[in-house]
Backbone as CSV, one residue per row, in Angstrom:
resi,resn,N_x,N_y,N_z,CA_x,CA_y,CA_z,C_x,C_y,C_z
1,UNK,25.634,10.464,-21.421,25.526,9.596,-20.267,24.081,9.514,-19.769
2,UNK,23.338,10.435,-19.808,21.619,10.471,-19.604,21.396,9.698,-20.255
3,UNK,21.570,9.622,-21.714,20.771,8.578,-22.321,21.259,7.117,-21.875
4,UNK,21.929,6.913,-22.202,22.578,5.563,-21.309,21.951,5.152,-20.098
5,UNK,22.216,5.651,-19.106,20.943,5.989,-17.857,19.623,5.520,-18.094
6,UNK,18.935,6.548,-19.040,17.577,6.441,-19.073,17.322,4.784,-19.507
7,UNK,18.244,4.586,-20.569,18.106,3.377,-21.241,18.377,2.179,-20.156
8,UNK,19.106,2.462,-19.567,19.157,1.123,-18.560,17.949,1.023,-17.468
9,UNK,17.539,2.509,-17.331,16.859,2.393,-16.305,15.145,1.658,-16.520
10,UNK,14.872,2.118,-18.472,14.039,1.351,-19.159,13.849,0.139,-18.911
11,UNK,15.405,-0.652,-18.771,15.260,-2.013,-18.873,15.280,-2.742,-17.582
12,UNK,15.887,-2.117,-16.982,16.000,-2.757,-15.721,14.476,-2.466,-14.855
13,UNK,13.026,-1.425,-15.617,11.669,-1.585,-14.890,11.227,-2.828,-15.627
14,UNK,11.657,-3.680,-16.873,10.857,-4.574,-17.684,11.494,-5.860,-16.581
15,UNK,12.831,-5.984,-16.518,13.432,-6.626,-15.838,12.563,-6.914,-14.206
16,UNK,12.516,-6.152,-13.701,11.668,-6.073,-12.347,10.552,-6.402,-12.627
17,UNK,9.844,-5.766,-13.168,8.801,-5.679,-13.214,8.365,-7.599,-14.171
18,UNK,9.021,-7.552,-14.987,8.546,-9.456,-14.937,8.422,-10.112,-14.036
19,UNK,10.029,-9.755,-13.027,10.146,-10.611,-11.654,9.052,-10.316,-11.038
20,UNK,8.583,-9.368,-10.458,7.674,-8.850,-9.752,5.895,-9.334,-10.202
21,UNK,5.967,-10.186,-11.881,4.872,-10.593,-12.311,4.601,-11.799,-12.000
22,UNK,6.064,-12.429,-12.127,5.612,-13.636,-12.288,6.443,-14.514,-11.432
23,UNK,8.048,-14.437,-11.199,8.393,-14.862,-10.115,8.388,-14.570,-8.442
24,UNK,7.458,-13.566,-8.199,6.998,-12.564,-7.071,5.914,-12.585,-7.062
25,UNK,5.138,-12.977,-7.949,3.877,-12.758,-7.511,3.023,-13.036,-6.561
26,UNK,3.173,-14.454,-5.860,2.414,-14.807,-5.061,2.734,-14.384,-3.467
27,UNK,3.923,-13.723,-3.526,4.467,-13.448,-2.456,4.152,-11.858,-2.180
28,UNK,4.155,-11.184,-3.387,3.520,-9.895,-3.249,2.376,-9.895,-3.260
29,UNK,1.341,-10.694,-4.150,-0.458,-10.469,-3.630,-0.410,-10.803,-1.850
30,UNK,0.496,-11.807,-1.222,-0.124,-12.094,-0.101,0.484,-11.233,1.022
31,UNK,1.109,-10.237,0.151,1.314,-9.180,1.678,0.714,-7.582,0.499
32,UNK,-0.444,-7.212,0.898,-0.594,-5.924,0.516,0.178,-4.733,0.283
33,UNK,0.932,-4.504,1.455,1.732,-3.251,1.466,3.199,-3.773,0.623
34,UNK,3.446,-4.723,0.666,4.530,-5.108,-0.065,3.966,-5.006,-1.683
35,UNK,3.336,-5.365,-2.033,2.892,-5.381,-3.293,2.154,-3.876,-3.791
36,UNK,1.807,-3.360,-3.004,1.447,-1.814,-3.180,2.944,-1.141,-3.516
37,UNK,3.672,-1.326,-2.584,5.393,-0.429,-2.345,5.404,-0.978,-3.985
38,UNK,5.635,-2.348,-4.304,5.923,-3.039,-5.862,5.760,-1.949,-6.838
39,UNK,4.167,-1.921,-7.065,3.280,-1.391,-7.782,3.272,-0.139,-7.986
40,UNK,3.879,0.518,-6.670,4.415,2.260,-6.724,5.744,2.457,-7.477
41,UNK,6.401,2.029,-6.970,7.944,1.778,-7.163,7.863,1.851,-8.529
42,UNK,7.714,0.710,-9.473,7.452,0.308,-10.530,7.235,1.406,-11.787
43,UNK,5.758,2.269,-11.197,5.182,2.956,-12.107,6.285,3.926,-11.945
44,UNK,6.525,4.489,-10.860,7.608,5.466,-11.044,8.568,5.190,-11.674
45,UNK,9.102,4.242,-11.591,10.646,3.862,-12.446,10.703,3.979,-13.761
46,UNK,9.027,3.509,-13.961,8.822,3.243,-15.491,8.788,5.031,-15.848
47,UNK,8.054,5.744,-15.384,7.733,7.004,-16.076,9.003,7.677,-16.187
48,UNK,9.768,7.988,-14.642,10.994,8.796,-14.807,12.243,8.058,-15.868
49,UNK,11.919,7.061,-16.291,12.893,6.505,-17.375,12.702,7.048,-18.303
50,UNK,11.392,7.638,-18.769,11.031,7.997,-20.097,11.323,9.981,-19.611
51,UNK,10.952,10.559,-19.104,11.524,11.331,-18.087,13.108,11.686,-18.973
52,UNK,13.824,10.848,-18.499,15.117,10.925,-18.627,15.691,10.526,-20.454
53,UNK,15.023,10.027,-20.670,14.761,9.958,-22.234,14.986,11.502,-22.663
54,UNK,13.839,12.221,-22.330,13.267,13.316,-22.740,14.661,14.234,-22.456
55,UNK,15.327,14.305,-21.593,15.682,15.182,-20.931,17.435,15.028,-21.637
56,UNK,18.025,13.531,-21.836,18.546,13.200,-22.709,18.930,13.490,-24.017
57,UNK,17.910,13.629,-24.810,18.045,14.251,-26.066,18.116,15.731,-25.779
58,UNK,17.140,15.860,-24.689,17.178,17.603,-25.262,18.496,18.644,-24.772
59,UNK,19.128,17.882,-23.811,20.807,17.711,-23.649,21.599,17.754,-25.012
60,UNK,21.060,16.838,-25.609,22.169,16.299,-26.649,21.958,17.798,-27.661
61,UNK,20.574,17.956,-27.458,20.070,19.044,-28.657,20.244,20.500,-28.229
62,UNK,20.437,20.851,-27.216,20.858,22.318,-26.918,22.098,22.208,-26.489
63,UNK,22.872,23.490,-26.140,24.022,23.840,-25.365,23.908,24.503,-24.564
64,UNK,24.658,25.473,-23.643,25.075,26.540,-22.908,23.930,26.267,-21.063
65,UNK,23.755,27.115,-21.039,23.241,26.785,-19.352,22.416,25.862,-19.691
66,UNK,21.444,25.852,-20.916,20.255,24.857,-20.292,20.909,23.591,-20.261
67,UNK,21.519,23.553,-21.266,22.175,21.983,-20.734,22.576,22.047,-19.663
68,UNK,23.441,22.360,-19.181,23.920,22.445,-17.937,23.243,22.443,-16.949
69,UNK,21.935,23.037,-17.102,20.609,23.292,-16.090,19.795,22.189,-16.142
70,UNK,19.443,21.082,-17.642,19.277,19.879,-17.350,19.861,18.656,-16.936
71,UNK,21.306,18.491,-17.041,21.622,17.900,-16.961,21.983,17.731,-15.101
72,UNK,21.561,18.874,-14.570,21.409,19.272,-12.930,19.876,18.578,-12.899
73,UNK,19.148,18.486,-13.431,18.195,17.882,-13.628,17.939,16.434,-13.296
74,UNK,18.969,15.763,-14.473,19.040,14.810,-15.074,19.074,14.035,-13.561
75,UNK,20.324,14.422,-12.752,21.170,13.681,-11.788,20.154,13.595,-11.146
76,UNK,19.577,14.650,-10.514,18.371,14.925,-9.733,17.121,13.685,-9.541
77,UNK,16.946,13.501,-10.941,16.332,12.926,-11.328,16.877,11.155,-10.681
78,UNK,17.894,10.903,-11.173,18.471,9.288,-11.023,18.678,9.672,-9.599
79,UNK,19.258,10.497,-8.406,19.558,9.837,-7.388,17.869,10.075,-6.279
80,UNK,16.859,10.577,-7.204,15.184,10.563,-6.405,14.987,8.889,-6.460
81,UNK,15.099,8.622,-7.845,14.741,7.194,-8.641,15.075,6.211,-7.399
82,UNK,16.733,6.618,-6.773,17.481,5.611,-6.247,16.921,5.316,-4.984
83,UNK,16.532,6.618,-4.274,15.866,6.948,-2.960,14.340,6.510,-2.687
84,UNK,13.887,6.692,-4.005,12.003,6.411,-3.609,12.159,5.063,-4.515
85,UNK,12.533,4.848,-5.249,12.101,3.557,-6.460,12.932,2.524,-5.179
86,UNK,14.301,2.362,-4.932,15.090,1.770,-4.954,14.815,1.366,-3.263
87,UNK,13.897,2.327,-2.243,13.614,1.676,-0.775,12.566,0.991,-1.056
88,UNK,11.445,1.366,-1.791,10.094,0.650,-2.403,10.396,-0.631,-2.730
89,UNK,11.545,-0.873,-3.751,11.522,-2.622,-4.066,12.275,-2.831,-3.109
90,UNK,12.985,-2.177,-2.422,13.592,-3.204,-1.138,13.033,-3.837,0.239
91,UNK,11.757,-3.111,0.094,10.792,-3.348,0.985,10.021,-4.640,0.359
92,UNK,9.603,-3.850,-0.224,8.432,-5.091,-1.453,9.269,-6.154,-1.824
93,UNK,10.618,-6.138,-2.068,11.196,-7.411,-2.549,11.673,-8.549,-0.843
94,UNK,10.920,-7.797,0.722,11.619,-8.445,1.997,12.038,-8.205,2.800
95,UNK,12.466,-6.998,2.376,13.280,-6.001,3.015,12.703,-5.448,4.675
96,UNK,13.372,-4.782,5.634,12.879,-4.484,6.563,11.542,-3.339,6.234
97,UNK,10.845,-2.700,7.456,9.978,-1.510,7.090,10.409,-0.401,7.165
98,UNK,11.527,-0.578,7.562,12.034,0.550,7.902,12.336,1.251,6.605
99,UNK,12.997,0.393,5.932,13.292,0.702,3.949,12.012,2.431,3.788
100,UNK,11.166,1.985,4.213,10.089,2.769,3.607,10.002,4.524,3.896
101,UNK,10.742,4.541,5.472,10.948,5.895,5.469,11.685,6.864,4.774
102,UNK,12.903,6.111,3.702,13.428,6.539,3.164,12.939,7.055,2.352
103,UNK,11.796,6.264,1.152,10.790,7.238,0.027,10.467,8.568,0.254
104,UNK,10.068,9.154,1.308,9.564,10.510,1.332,10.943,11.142,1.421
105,UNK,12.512,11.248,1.731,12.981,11.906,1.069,13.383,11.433,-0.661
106,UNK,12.879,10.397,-0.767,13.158,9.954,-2.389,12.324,11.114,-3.464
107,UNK,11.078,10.764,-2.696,9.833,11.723,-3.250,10.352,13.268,-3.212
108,UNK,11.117,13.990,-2.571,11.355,14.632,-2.569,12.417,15.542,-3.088
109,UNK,13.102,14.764,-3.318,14.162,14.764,-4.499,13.985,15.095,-5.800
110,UNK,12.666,13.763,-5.874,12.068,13.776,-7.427,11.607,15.158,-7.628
111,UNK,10.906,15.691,-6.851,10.359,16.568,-6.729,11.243,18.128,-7.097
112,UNK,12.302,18.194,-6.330,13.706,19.279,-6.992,13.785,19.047,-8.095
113,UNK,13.860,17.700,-8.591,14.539,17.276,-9.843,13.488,17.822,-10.629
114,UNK,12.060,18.245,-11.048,11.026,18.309,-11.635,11.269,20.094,-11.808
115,UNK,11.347,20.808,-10.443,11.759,21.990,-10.462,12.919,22.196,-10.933
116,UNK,14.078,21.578,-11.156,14.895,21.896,-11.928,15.106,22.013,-13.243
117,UNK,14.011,21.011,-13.573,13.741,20.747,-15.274,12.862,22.214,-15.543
118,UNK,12.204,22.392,-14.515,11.675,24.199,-14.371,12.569,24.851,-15.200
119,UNK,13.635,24.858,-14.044,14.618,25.612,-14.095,15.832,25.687,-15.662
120,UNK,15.594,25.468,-15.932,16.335,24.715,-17.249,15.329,25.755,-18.277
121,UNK,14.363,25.083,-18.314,13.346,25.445,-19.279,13.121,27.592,-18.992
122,UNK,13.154,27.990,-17.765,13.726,29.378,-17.975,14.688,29.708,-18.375
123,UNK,15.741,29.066,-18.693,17.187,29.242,-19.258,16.929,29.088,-20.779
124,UNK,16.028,27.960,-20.850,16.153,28.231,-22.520,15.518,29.252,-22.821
125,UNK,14.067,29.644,-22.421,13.492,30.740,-22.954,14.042,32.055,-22.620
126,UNK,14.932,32.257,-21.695,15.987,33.628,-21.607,16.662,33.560,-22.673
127,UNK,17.179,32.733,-23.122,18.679,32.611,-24.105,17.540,33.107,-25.526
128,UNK,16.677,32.529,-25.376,15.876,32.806,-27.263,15.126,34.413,-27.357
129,UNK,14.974,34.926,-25.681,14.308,36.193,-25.736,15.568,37.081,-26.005
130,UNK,16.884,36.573,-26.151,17.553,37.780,-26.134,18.826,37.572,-27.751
C-alpha cells in the first residue's frame, strides 16, 4: 500500500505542479506569498514521494519490527504531506490565510515521520547485531 501511495503521490506533484505552471501561473506570480506557499508545497510533495518510494520497497524487502517500524513511518509520512503540502496548495490555490497555520503542525509531523524512519533503521541494525 506505500508503494501505491508513493506512486500516486508522484503523480498527483506532476499533476499540480503543471496546473500550478501553466494554468496558475499568472495568478500565482501576482500574489507572492501565494506562489511561494505553491513553490514550497510542491518541492515537498515532490521529495517525500520519492521518500515514500524508498521506504516502500524497503517494507516490501525486510520483515519483523522494522517493517512494522517503517511502515509507522510510512503513515507518518502521508498524513505530514496532508497537513503541510495539502494547507500550502490550499492557500496558494485561494484559499483563506488562515490555511497556513496549519503547515507548522504539518512540518511537524514530517518531522516524527523522519524520526521514525530513525527509528526503524535502529530496529534493523539490532535485529543484524544479534
Amino acid at each position: 500500500m506505500i508503494l501505491v501511495v508513493a506512486f500516486l503521490l508522484g503523480a498527483s506533484s506532476v499533476i499540480i505542479g503543471a496546473a500550478g505552471a501553466h494554468a496558475l501561473a499568472d495568478e500565482l506570480a501576482a500574489d507572492s506569498r501565494r506562489g511561494n506557499s505553491f513553490t514550497v508545497a510542491l518541492r515537498y510533495h515532490q521529495l517525500h514521494a520519492v521518500v515514500l518510494l524508498i521506504l516502500g520497497f524497503a517494507a516490501g524487502h525486510w520483515g519483523g519490527v522494522f517493517r512494522h517500524r517503517l511502515r509507522i513511518a510510512a503513515w507518518t509520512f502521508m498524513a505530514g504531506l496532508a497537513l503541510f503540502c495539502g494547507s500550502l496548495y490550499g492557500f496558494a490555490f485561494g484559499g483563506p490565510e488562515y490555511l497556513t497555520k496549519v503547515s507548522p503542525f504539518g512540518g511537524v509531523t514530517l518531522i516524527i515521520a523522519w524520526l521514525a524512519g530513525a527509528w526503524a533503521a535502529l530496529a534493523a541494525r539490532a535485529s543484524r547485531e544479534h
